[in-house]
C-alpha positions in Angstrom: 2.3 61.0 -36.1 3.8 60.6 -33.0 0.8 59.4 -30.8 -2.3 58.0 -31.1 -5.4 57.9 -29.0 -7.2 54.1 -29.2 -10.9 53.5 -27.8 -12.2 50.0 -27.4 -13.8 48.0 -25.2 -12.5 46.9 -21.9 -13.8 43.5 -22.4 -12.3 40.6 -25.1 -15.7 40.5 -26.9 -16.7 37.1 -28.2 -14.5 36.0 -30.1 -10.5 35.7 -30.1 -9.6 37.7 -33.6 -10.4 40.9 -31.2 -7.6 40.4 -28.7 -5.3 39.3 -31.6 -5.9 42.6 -33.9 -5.9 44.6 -30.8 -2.2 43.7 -29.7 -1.2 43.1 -33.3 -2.1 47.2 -33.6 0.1 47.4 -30.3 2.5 46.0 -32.4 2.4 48.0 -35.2 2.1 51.1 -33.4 5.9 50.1 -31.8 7.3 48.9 -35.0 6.5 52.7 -36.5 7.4 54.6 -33.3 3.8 55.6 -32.1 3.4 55.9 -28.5 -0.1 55.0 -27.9 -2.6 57.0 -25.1 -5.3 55.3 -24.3 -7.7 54.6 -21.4 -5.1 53.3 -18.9 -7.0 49.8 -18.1 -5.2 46.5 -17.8 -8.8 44.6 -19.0 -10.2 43.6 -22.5 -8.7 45.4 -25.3 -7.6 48.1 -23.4 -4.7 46.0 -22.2 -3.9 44.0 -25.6 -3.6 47.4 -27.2 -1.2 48.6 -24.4 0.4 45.1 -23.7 1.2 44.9 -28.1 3.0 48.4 -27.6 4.6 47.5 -24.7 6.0 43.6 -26.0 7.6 45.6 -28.7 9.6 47.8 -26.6 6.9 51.1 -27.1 5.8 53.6 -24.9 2.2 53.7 -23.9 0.3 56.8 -21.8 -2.8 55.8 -19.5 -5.3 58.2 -19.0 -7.1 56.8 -16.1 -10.0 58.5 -14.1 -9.2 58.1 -9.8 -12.5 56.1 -9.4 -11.3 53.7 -12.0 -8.0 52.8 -10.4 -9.9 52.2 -7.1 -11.4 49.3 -8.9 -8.0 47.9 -9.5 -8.2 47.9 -13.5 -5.1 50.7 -13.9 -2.1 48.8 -15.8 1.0 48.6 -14.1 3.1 48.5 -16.3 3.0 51.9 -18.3 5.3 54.3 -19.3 3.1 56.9 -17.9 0.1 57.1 -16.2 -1.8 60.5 -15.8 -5.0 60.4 -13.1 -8.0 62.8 -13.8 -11.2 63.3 -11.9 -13.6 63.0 -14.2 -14.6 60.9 -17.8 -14.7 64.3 -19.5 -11.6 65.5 -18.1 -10.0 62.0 -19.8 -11.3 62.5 -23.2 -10.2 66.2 -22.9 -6.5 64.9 -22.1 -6.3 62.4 -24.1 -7.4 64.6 -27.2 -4.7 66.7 -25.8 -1.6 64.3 -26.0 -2.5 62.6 -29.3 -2.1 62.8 -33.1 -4.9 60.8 -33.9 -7.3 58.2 -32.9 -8.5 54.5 -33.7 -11.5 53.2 -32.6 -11.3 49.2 -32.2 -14.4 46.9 -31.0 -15.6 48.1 -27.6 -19.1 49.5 -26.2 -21.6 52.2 -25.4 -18.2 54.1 -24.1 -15.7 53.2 -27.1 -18.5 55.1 -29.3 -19.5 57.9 -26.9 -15.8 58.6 -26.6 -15.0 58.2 -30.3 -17.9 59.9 -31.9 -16.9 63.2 -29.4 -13.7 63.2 -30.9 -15.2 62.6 -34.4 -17.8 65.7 -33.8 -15.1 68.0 -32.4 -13.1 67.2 -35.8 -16.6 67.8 -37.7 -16.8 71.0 -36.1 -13.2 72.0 -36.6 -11.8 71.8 -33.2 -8.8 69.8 -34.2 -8.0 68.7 -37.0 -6.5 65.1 -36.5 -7.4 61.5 -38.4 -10.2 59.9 -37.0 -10.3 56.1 -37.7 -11.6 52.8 -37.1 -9.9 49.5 -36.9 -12.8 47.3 -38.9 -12.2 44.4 -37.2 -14.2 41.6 -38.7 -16.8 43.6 -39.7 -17.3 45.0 -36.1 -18.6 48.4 -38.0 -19.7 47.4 -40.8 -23.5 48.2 -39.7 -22.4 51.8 -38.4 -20.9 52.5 -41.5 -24.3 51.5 -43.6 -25.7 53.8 -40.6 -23.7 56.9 -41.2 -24.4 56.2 -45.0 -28.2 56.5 -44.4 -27.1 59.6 -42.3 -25.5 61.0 -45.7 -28.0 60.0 -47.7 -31.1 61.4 -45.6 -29.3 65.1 -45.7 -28.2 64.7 -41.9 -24.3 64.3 -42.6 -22.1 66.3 -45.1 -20.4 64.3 -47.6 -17.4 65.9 -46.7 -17.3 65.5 -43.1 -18.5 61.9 -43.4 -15.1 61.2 -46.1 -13.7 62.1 -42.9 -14.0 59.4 -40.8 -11.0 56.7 -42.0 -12.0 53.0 -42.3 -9.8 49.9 -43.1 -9.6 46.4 -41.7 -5.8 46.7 -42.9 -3.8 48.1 -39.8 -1.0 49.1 -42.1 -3.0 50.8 -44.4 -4.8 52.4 -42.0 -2.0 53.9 -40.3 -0.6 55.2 -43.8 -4.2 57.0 -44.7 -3.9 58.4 -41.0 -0.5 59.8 -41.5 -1.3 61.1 -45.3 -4.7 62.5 -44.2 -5.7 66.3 -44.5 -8.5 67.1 -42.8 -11.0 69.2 -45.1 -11.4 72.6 -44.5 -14.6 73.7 -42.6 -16.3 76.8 -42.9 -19.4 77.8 -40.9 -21.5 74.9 -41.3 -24.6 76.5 -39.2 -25.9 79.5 -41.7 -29.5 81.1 -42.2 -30.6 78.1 -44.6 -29.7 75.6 -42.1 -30.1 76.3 -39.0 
């Protein structure tokens, strides 16, 4: 993998262990030659992610909306930073320019972005690891959540083995690079629908 999308929140959350997993994934994203895309803010996570790529000599892409950067949140410090008009049009590029994608802690918009890119691999749009950085237990009631989905009939097994979960960064980033997405067929038919 060469680049990786990350969603998370543009806040620090409540407690410190957030900012400290987010820039040690900065980190570790350098160390292994991944140049990170993300959201192009210089708050919360969003700038530990970028600022851990960046203190270890990496090369980070903002994606950054022209109504955000009026609000004087846009990093200054990127390799790259690539305005769009619209929210859709950011999630559109950055699915464009990456490999992959971690979600870390965030909010209503670190899911909404997340689960599109999880639903477009569902539907077999792209074919890229979709994962999630289990900080602290951060997920741990959406994953008993998208169990019940499973188990009530409203989620494949196989698309829900899809989704990559690990509170390890390294082993995370090994399952990403090793993963093969499963192959879908037409998963609307006469039964179904």
């Amino acid at each position: 993998m060469k680049r990786i999308t990350v969603f998370c929140g543009s806040s620090f959350g409540t407690d410190s262990i957030y900012k400290e997993r987010a820039t040690a994934l900065g980190n570790a994203l350098a160390k292994n030659e991944i140049e990170l895309v993300y959201g192009g803010a210089n708050v919360g996570l969003m700038g530990a992610v970028a600022d851990g790529v960046l203190s270890e000599g990496g090369k980070v892409i903002g994606v950054l909306p022209h109504f955000l950067q009026s609000k004087e949140i846009a990093h200054t410090g990127l390799t790259e930073l690539i305005l769009v008009e619209t929210m859709h049009e950011r999630k559109t590029r950055m699915n464009d320019l990456c490999d992959g994608v971690i979600a870390l802690p965030g909010g209503f918009g670190t899911l909404e972005e997340f689960f599109e890119m999880l639903t477009w691999a569902q539907l077999g749009l792209h074919k890229k690891p979709i994962a999630i950085l289990n900080i602290d237990g951060f997920y741990d009631s959406l994953s008993v959540l998208i169990q019940v989905m499973t188990d009530k009939g409203f989620l494949k097994p196989v698309n829900q083995k899809m989704l990559l979960v690990s509170d390890n960064i390294e082993e995370l980033l090994t399952r990403m690079s090793e993963y093969v997405a499963p192959e879908v067929g037409k998963w609307i038919s006469k039964t179904t629908a």
